[in-house]
N, C-alpha and C positions, 0 to 999 in steps of 0.2 A: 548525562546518563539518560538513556532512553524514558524510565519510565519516571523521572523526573520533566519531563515536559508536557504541559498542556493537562492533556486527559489520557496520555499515556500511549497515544497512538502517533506520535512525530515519526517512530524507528519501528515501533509493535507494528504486525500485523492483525488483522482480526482472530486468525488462527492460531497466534502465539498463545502457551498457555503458561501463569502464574502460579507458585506452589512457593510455601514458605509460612512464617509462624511469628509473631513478636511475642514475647515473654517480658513480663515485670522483674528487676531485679531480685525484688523482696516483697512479703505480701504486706509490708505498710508502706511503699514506695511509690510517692506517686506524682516522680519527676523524670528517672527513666523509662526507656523499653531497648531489650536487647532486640533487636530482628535479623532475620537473614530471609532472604525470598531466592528462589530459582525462576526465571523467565526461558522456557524451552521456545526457539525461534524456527524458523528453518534454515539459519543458517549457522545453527548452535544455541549449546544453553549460555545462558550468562547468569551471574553470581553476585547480588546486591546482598552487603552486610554494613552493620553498626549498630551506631545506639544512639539513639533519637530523644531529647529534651524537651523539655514539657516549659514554656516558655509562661 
C-alpha cells in the first residue's frame, strides 16, 4: 500500500491529497482506533480502512 511505505511518497505524488478520520472505539479505550482515510491521486481515489492496535 502506498502510503504504508517510507514517508509516503514511494506511489503519492506531491499533489495527491489525504482526507480521512481515526476514532477511538470507546471513550476509556485505549488499545484500539477505528480509521478510514481517502487518498485522491490523479489517477484516482483509493480507500485505506481498519483498526490499528496499540502494541
Amino acid at each position: 500500500m502506498d502510503s504504508l511505505l517510507g514517508n509516503g511518497q514511494e506511489y503519492c505524488g506531491l499533489d495527491d491529497t489525504i482526507s480521512g478520520k481515526g476514532v477511538k472505539q470507546g471513550i476509556a479505550d485505549t488499545a484500539l482506533i477505528k480509521f478510514s482515510f481517502q487518498i485522491q491521486t490523479d489517477t484516482g481515489l483509493i480507500q485505506h480502512s481498519g483498526t490499528a492496535t496499540k502494541l
